[in-house]
N, CA, C and O of each residue as an XYZ file, in Angstrom:
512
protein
N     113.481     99.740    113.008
C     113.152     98.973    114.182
C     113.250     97.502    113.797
O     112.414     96.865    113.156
N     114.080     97.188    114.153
C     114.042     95.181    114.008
C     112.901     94.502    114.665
O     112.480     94.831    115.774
N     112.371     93.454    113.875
C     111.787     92.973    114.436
C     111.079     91.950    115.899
O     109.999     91.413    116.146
N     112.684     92.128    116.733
C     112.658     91.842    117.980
C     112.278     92.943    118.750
O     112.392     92.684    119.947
N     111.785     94.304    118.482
C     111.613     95.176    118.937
C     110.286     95.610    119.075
O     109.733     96.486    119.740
N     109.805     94.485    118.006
C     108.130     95.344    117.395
C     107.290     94.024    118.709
O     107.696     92.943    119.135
N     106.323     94.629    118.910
C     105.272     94.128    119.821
C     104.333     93.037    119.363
O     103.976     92.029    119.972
N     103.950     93.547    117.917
C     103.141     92.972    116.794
C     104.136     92.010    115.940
O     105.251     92.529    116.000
N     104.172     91.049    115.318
C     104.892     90.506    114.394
C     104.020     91.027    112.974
O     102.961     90.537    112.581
N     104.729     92.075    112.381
C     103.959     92.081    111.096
C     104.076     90.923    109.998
O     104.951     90.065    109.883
N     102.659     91.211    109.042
C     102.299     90.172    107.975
C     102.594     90.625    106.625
O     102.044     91.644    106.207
N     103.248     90.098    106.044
C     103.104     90.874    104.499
C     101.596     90.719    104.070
O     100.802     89.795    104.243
N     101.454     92.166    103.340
C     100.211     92.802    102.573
C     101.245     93.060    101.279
O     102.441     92.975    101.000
N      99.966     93.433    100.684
C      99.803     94.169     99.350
C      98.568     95.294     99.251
O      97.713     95.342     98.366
N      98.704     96.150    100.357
C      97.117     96.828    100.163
C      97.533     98.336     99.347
O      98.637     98.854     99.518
N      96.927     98.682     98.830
C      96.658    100.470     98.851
C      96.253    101.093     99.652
O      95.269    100.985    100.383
N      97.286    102.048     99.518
C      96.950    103.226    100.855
C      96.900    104.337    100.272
O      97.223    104.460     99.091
N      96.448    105.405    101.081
C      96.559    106.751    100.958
C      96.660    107.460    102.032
O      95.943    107.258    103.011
N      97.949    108.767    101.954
C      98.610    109.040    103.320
C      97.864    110.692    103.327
O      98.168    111.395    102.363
N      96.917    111.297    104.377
C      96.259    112.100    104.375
C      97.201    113.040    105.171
O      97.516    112.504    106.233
N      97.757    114.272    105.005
C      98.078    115.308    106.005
C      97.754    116.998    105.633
O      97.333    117.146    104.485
N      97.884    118.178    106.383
C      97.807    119.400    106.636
C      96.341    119.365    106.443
O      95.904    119.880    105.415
N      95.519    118.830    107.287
C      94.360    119.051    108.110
C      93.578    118.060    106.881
O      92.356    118.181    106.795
N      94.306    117.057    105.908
C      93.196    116.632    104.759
C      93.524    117.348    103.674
O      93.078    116.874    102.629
N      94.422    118.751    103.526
C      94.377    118.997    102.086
C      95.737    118.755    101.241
O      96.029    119.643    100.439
N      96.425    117.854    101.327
C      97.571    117.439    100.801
C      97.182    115.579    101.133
O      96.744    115.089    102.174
N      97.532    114.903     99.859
C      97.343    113.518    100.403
C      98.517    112.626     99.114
O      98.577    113.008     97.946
N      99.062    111.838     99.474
C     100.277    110.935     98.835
C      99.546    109.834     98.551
O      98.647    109.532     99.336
N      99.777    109.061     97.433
C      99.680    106.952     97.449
C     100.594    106.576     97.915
O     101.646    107.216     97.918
N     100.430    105.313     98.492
C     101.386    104.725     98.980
C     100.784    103.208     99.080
O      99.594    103.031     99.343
N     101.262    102.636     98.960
C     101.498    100.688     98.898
C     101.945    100.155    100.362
O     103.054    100.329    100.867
N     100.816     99.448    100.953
C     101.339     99.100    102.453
C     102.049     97.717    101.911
O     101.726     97.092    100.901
N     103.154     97.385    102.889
C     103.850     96.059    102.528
C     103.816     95.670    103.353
O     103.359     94.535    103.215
N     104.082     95.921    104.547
C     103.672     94.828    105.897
C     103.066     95.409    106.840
O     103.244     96.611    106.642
N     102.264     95.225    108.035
C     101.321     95.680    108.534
C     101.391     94.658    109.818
O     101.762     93.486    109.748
N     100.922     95.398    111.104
C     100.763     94.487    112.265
C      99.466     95.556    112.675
O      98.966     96.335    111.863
N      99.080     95.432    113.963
C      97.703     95.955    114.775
C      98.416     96.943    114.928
O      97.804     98.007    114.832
N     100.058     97.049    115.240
C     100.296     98.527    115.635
C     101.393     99.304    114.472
O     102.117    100.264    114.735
N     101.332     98.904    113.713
C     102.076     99.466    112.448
C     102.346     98.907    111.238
O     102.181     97.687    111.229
N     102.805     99.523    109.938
C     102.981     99.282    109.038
C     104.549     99.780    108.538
O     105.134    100.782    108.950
N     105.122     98.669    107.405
C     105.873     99.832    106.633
C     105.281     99.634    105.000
O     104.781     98.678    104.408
N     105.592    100.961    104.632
C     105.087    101.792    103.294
C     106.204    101.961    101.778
O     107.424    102.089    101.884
N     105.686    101.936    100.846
C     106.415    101.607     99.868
C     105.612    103.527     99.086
O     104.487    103.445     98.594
N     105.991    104.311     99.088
C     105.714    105.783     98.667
C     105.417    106.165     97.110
O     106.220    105.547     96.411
N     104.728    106.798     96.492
C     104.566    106.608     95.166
C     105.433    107.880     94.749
O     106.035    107.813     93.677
N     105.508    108.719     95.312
C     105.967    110.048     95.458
C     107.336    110.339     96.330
O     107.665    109.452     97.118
N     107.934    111.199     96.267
C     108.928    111.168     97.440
C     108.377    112.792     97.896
O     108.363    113.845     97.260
N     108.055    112.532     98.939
C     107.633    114.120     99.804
C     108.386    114.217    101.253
O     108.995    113.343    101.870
N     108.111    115.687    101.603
C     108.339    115.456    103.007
C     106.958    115.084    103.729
O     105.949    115.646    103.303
N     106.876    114.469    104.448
C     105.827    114.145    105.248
C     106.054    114.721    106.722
O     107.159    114.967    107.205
N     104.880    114.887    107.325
C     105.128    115.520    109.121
C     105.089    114.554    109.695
O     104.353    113.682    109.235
N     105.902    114.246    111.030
C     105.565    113.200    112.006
C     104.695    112.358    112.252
O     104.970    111.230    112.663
N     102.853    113.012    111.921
C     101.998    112.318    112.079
C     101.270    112.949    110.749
O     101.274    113.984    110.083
N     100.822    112.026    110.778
C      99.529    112.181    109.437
C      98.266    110.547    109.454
O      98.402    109.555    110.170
N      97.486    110.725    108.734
C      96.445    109.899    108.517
C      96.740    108.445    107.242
O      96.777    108.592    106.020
N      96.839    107.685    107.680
C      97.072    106.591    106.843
C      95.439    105.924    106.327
O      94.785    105.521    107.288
N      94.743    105.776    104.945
C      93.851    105.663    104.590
C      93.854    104.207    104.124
O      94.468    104.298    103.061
N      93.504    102.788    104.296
C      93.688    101.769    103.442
C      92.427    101.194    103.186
O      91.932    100.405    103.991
N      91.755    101.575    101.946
C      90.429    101.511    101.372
C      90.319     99.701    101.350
O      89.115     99.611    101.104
N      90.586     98.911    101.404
C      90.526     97.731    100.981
C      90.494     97.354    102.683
O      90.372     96.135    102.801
N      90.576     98.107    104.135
C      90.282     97.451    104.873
C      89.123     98.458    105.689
O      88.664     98.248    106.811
N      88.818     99.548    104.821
C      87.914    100.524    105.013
C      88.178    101.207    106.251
O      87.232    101.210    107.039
N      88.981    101.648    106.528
C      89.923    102.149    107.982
C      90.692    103.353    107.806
O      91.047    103.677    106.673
N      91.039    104.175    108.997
C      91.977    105.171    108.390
C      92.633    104.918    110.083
O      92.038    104.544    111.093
N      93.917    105.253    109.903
C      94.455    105.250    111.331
C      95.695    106.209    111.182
O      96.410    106.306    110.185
N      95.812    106.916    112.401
C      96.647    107.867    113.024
C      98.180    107.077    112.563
O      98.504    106.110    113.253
N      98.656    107.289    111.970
C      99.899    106.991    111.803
C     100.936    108.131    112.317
O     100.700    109.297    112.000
N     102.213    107.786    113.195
C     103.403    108.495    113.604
C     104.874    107.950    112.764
O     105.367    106.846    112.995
N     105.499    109.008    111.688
C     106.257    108.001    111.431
C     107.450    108.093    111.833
O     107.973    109.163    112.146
N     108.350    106.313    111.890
C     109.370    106.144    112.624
C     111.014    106.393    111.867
O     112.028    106.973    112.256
N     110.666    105.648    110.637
C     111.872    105.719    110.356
C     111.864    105.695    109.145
O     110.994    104.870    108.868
N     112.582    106.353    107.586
C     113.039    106.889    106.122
C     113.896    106.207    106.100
O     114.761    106.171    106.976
N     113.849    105.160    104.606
C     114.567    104.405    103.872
C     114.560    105.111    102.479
O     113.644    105.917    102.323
N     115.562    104.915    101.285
C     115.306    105.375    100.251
C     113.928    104.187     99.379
O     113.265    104.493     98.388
N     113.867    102.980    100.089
C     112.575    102.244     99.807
C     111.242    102.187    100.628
O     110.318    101.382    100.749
N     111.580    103.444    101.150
C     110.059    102.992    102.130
C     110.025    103.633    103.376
O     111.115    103.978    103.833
N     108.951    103.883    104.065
C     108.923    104.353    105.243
C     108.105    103.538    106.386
O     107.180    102.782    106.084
N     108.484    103.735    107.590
C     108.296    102.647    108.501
C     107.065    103.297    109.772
O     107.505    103.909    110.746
N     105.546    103.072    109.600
C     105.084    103.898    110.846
C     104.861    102.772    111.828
O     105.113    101.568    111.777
N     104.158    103.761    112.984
C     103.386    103.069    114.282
C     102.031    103.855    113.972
O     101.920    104.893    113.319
N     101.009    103.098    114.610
C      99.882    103.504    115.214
C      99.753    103.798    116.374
O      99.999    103.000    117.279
N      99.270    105.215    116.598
C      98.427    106.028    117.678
C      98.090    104.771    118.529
O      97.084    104.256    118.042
N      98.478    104.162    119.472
C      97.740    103.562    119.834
C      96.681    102.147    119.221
O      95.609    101.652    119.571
N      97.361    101.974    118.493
C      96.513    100.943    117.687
C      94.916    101.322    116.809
O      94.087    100.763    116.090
N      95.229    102.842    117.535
C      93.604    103.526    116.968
C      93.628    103.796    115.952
O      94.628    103.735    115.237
N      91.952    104.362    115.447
C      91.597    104.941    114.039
C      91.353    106.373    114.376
O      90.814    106.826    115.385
N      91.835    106.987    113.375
C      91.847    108.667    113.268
C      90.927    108.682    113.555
O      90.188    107.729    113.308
N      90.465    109.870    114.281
C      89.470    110.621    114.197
C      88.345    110.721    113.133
O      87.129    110.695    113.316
N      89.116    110.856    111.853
C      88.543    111.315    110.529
C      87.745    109.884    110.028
O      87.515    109.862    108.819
N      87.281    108.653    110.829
C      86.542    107.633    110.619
C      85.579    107.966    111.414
O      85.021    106.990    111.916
N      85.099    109.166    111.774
C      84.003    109.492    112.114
C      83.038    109.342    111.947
O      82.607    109.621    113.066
N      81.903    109.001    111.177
C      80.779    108.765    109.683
C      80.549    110.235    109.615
O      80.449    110.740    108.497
N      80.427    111.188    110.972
C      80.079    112.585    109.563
C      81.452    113.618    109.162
O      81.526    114.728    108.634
N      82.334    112.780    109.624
C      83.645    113.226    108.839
C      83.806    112.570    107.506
O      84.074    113.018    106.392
N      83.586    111.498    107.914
C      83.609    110.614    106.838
C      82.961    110.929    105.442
O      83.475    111.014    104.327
N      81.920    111.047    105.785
C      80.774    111.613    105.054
C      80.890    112.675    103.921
O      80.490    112.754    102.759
N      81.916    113.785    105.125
C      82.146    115.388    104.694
C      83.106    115.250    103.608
O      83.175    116.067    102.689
N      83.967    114.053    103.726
C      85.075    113.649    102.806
C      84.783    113.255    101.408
O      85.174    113.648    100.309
N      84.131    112.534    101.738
C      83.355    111.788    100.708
C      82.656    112.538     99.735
O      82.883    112.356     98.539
N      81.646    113.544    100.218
C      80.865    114.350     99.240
C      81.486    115.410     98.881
O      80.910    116.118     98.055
N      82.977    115.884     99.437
C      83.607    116.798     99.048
C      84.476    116.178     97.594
O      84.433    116.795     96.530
N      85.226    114.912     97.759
C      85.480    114.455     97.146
C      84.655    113.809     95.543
O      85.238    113.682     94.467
N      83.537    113.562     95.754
C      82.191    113.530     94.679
C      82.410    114.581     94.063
O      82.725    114.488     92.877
N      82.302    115.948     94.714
C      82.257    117.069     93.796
C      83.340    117.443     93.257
O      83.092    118.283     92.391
N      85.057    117.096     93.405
C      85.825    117.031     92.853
C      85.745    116.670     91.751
O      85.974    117.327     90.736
N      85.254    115.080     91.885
C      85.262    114.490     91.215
C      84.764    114.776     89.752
O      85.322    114.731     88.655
N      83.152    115.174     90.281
C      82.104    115.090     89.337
C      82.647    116.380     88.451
O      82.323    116.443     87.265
N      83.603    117.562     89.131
C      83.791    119.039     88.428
C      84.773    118.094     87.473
O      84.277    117.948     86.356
N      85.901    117.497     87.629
C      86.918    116.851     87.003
C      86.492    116.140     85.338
O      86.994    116.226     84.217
N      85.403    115.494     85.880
C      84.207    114.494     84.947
C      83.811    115.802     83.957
O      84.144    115.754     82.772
N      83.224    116.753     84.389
C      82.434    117.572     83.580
C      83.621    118.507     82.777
O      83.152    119.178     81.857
N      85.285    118.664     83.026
C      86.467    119.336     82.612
C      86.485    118.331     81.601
O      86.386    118.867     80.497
N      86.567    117.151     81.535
C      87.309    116.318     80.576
C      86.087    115.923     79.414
O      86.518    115.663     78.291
N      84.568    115.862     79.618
C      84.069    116.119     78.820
C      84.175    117.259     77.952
O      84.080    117.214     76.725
N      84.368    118.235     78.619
C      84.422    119.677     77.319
C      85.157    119.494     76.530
O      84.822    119.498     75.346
N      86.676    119.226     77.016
C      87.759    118.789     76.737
C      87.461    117.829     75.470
O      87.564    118.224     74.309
N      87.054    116.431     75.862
C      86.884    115.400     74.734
C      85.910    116.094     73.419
O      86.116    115.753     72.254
N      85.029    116.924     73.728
C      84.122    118.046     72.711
C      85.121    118.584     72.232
O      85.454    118.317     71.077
N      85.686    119.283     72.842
C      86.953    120.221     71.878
C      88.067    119.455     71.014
O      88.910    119.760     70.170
N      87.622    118.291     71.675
C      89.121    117.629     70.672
C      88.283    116.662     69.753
O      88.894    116.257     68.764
N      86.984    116.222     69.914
C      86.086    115.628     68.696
C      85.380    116.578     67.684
O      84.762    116.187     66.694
N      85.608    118.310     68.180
C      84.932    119.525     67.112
C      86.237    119.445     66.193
O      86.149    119.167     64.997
N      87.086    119.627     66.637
C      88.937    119.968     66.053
C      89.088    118.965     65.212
O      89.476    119.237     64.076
N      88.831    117.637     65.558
C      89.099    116.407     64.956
C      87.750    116.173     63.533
O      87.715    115.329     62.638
N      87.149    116.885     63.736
C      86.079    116.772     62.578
C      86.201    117.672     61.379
O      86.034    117.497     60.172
N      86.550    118.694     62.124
C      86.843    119.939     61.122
C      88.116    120.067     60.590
O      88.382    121.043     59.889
N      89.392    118.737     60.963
C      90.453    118.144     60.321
C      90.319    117.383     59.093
O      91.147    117.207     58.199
N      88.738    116.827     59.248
C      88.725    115.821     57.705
C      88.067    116.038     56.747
O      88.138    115.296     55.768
């Protein structure tokens, strides 16, 4: 979409994103590079297929918004916003549900790599 086309004049950013889809359990990084009230385009960390719509996450403006996307470059992908809206999933007890689901990821992940660092400081002792 050229920019005589867009409604918004986008701004260059540098934010982090994260692209949420199949109901929340599949999610991509992605690097926003320019951004207006009604869209962004995206710089992908990954190359996936993505669905038409999915959830765009950008922690640094504490927001998540309905993203539809428009158009695949081999550098990048180009969305709109729903309406200029925020997903659904900025709910606070969605929000919430995310969050403490994610904690316990987390915290199981935390408690894997401790054993882990035990097993490789027992191994490493009984080397010298």
């Amino acid at each position: 979409m050229s920019m005589e086309q867009r409604r918004q004049p986008r701004l260059r950013v540098f934010l982090k994103g994260r692209i949420h889809f199949n109901n929340g359990s599949s999610s991509i990084d992605c690097l926003v590079r320019d951004m207006s009230s009604t869209g962004a385009r995206l710089l992908l960390s990954e190359t996936a297929t993505l669905p038409e719509k999915f959830d765009l996450f950008i922690p640094q403006k504490e927001r998540t918004f309905r993203a539809q996307l428009r158009w695949r470059r081999e550098d990048g992908i180009g969305v709109t916003f729903d309406n200029g809206a925020e997903s659904p999933e900025t709910a606070p007890d969605l929000t919430m549900t995310t969050l403490l689901r994610r904690v316990g990821e987390l915290e199981a992940e935390n408690a894997a790599l401790r054993r882990r660092l035990a097993q490789m400081m027992e191994a490493a002792a009984l080397a010298i």
